[in-house]
C-alpha positions in Angstrom: 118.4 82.7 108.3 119.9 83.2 105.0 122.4 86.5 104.7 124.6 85.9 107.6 126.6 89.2 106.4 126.5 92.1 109.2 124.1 94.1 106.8 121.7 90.5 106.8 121.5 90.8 111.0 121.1 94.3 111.2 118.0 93.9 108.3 116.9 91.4 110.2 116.7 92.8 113.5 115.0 96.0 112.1 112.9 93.9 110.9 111.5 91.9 113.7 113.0 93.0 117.2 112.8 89.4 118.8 113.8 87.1 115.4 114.2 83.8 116.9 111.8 84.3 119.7 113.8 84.9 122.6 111.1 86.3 124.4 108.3 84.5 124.2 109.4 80.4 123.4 110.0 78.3 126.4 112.5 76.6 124.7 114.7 79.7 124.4 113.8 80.3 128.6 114.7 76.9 129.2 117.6 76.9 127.7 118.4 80.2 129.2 117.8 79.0 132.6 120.0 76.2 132.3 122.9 78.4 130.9 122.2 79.9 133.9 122.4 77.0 136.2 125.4 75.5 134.6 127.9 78.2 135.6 130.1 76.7 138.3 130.3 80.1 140.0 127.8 82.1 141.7 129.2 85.7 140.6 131.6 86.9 138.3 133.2 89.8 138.4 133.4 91.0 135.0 131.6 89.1 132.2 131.6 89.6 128.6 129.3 88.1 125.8 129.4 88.8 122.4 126.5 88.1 119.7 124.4 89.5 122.9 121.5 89.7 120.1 118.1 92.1 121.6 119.9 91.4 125.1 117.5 88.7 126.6 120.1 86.2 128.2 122.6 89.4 129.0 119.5 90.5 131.5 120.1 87.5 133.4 123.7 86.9 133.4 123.6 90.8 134.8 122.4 89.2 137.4 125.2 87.1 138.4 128.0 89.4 137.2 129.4 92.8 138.8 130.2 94.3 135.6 129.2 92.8 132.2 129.9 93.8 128.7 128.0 92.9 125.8 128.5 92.8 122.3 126.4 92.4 118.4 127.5 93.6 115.0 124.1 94.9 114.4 123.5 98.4 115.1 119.6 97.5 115.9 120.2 94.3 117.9 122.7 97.1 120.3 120.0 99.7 120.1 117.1 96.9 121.5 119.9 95.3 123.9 120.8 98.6 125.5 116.8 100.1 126.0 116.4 96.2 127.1 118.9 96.9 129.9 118.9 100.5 130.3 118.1 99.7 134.2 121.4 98.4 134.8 124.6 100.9 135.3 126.9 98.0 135.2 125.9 96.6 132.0 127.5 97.8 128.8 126.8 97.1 125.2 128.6 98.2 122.1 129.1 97.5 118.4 132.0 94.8 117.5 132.8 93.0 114.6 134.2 89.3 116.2 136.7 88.7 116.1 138.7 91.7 114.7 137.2 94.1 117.4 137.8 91.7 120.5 137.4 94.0 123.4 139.9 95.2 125.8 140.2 93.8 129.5 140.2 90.8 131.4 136.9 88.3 132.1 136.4 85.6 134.5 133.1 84.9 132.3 132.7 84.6 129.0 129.2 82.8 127.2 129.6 82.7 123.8 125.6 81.6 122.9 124.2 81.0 119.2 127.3 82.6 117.9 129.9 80.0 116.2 128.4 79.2 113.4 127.5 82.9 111.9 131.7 83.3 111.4 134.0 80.6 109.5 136.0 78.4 111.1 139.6 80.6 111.1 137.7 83.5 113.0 136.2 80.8 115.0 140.0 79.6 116.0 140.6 83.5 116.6 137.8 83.8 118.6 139.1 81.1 121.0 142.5 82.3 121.0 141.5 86.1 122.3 139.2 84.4 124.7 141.7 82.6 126.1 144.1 85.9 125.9 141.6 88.0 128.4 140.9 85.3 130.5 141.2 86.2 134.1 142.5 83.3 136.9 139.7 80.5 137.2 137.7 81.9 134.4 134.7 80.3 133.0 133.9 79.9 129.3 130.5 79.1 128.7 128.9 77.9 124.9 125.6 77.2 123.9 124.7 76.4 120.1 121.5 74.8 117.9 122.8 71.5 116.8 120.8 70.9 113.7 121.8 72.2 110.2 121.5 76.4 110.0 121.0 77.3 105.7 124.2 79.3 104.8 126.5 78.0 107.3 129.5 75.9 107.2 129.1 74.5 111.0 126.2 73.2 113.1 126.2 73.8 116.6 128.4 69.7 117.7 131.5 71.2 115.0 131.3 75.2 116.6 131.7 72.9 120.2 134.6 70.9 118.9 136.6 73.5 117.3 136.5 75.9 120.1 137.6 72.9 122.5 140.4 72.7 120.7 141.4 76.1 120.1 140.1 76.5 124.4 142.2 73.3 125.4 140.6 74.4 129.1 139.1 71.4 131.6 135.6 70.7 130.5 133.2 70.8 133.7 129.9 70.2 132.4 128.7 68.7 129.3 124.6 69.1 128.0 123.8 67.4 124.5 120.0 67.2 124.0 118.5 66.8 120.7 118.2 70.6 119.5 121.6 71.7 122.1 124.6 71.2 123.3 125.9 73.3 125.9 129.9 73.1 127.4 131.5 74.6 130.0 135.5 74.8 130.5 137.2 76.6 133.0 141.2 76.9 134.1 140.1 75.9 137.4 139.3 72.0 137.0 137.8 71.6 140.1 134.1 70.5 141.0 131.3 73.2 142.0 131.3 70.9 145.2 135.5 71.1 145.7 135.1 74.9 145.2 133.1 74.6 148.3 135.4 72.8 150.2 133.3 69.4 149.6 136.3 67.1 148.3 135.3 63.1 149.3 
């Protein structure tokens, strides 16, 4: 990936509708999956994800959220996301620029996935501080970057996780750091999966 620009996605996803092999690479399914099965809740009600990309991890967190909107700068990667999820009413996708065109509303889920390191590290801050601003009660905030270097930009995936901790400054519930990963969740409700269910030894 070398013109991280909005014109260098959009070329790129006209270019190849699946770039980085969402589709078809297990380790994009495993990662997915355990995206997935790191969110401490079992439903949201209203779920937002920007850089939503061709729409392959938005399918599945449709699954766990009554209404979800999703986001991309490219006009292509919206045009594949949207015919992706065409099925499903309560899924919306639209065009943003992040973080100047933050959405409107109020989310108890955000997943912000492969996404921090495309923007500097002010709109980085900025994009903490509006997630934090349309956070609903007991929200979830979900992040999931590649760790090694990325050519023409400033952050890897460990310095996208540490900046937005500190701009979040929300309890940190789970914690995966594998070799090619690392995946955080924070919420504003500290407790447990297990205390949420009344299981508090």
């Amino acid at each position: 990936m070398n013109d991280i620009t909005p014109p260098g996605f959009d070329a790129l996803f006209r270019h190849n509708e699946d770039p980085w092999g969402f589709r078809t690479r297990w380790y994009e399914a495993r990662k997915r999956a355990m995206t997935l099965a790191c969110l401490p809740q079992a439903r949201y009600a209203s779920g937002f994800e920007p850089g939503c990309a061709n729409g392959e991890l938005t399918a599945q967190l449709a699954v766990r959220c009554e209404r979800l909107l999703a986001s991309d700068v490219s006009p292509r990667a919206v045009e594949l996301a949207r015919t992706r999820l065409a099925a499903l009413p309560h899924v919306e996708v639209v065009q943003a620029l992040l973080p100047d065109q933050w959405p409107r509303g109020r989310f108890d889920l955000v997943v912000i996935s492969e996404l921090g390191y495309f923007v500097d590290g002010p709109s980085l801050d900025a994009m903490a501080a509006h997630t934090l601003a349309c956070l609903l009660p007991a929200a979830t905030v979900v992040a999931c970057h590649w760790r090694r270097p990325i050519q023409g930009c400033a952050m890897d995936g460990d310095a996208v996780h540490a900046r937005l901790a500190q701009g979040l400054q929300l309890p940190q519930l789970c914690e995966v750091r594998e070799a090619d990963f690392v995946l955080n969740v924070w919420s504003s409700d500290p407790k447990s999966v297990a205390q949420r269910e009344g299981f508090d030894w």
